[in-house]
N, C-alpha and C positions, 0 to 999 in steps of 0.2 A: 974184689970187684968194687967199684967205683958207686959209688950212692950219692944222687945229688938232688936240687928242686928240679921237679916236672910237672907236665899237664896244669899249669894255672891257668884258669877258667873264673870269667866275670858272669855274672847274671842280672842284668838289672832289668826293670820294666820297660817296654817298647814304649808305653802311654800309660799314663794315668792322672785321675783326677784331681783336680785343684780340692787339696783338705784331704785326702784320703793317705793312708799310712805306704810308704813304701819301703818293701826289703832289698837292697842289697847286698849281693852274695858274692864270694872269693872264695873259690875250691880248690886246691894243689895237693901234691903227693910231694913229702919231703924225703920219702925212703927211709932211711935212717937214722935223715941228720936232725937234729933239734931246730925247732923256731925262733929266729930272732925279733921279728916284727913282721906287723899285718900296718900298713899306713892306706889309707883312702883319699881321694884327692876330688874334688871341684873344680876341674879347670885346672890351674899350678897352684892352688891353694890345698893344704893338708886340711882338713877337719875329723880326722879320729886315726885314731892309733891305736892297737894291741901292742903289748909289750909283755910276754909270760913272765919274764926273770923280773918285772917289777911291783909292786905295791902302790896301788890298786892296778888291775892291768888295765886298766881303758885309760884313755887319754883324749878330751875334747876339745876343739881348740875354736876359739871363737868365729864365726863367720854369719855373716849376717841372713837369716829367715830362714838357717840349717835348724833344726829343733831333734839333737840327735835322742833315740829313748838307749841310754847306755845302758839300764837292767836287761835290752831285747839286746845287745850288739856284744861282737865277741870275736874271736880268732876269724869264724868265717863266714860274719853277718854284720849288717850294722844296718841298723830300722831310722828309715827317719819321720816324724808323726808331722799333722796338718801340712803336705807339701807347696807351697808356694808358685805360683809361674816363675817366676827368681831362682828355683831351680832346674828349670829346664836345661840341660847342658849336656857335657863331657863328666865321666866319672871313672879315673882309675883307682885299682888296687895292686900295689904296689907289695909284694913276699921277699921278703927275705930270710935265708936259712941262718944258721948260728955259725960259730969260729969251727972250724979255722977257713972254712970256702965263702963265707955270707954272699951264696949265691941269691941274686939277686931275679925274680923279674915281675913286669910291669904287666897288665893288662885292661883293656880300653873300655867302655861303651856309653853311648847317649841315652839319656830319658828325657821323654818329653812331656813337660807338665802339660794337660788339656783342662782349658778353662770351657764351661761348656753349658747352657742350660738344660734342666729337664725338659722331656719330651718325647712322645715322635714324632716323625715328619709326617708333615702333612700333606693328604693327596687326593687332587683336583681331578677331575675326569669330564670332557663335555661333553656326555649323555650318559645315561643309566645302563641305555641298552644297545649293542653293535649286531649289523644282520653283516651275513657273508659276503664280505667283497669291499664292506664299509671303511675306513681309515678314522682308527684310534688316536684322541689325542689329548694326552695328561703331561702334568705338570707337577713337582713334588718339591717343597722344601725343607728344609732341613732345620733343625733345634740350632740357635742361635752359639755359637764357637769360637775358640781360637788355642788351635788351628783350625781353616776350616773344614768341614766334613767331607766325604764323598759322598756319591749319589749313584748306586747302582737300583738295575731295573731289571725284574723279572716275570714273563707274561706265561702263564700254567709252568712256572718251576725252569723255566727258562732263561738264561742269562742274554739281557739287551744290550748292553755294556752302559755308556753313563748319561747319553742323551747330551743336546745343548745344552752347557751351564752359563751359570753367570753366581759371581758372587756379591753379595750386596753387604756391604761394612756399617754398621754401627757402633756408637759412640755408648756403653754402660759406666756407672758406677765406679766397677769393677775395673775396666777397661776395654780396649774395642774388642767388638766380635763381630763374625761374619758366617750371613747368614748365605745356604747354596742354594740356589733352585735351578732346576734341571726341569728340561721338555722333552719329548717325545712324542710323534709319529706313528703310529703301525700299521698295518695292513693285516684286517683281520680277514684270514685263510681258511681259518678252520671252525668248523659247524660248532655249535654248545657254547657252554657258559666257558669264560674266562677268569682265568688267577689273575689278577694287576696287583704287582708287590713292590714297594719303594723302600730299597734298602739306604740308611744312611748310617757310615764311617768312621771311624778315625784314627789312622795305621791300620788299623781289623782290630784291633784290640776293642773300641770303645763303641757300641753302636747301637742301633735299634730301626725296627720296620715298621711298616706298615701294608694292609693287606687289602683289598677288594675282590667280591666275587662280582660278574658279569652276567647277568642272563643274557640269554640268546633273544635278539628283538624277531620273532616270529613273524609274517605277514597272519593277517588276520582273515578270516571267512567272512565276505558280508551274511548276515543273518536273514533267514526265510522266513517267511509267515507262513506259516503253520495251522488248521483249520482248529478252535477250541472248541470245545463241550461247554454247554450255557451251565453248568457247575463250578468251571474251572476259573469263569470271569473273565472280561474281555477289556482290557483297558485301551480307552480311546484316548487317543490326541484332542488338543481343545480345537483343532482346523474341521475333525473329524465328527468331532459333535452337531458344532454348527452344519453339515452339511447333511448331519439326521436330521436335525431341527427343519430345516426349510421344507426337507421331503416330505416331514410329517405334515406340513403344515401346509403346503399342496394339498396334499389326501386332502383330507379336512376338508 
């Protein structure tokens, strides 16, 4: 029976954060036959190698703001530490089996670095309180990014989809980022308090919310006067004084 490479499978990160460690993973089934090389690639650029039959088996090969950690990286990983936006890209791993077939094959995936500040988004609402029939209407923006974020909305656990955006870019440091804010509209339908939740983004990997509870804006009872007990104490208005005073002062 015939034994050769199968099932090569890449794993890389969908997003992750500017400085944070990423793993890179190549999994396959050689069957029976021995390993020739594990090679990783940036684009058409190689930056590591496995090689078993050699001495030392890693092999790094320069490439600029790659910072491979060769103790973490191996037949079917390669870690790379503080990631850069510079490596936002393409990354294959490239298997090959041993003589006499050095069946070869390739496999693909993108990572994308996110540059991003701390945060949550932040969310406007204009009034405290909604009575039945009223229209809701907030505003949420997002931790400052690049790429930038999404803006999803959810009202008591409910998904609103993204609302009006608009993206606004600035200029850091670091580089530009861009900031989301999103509006929204609602028709409040339903009696009680409401959830107003401002979710923000990016790919779904990298995200964070924000939450508000709603009371229900009540109509109000105007209040009765009520007859008091001369123990209870009876507090007069200063319109109402004066207009003891005069009476008394008729009598008189």
């Amino acid at each position: 029976m015939a034994t050769c490479l199968k099932d090569v499978f890449i794993e890389v990160p969908i997003a992750i954060r500017e400085g944070n460690t990423a793993i890179l993973r190549c999994d396959y089934d050689l069957e029976q036959e021995a390993l020739y090389t594990v090679k990783w690639y940036k684009g058409r650029q190689e930056f590591f190698r496995y090689v078993p039959k050699e001495l030392p088996h890693t092999r790094v090969f320069p490439l600029a703001t790659i910072n491979v950690d060769v103790s973490e990286s191996g037949p079917n990983q390669v870690v790379l530490r503080q990631v850069t936006p510079e490596l936002d890209g393409k990354y294959r791993c490239e298997v090959s089996a041993d003589a006499p077939t050095f069946h070869t094959q390739i496999v693909a995936a993108w990572m994308h670095v996110v540059r991003t500040m701390d945060g949550k988004p932040e969310l406007y609402l204009e009034k405290p309180q909604y009575s039945l029939g009223e229209k809701l209407r907030a505003n949420c923006s997002s931790p400052p990014s690049n790429p930038p974020a999404n803006i999803t909305w959810f009202i008591n656990d409910k998904e609103l989809g993204n609302g009006r955006i608009i993206r606004i870019p600035s200029v850091r440091p670091s580089g530009q980022l861009f900031k989301t804010v999103s509006s929204i509209e609602y028709d409040v339908l339903i009696a009680g308090k409401l959830k107003v939740k401002c979710q923000s983004d990016i790919y779904h990997v990298i995200g964070s919310e924000t939450e508000v509870m709603l009371d229900e804006d009540k109509p109000r009872l105007a209040s009765i006067l009520q007859p008091h007990d001369h123990s209870a104490g009876l507090t007069l208005s200063p319109s109402f004084r004066i207009i003891v005073l005069i009476i008394f002062a008729v009598i008189r």
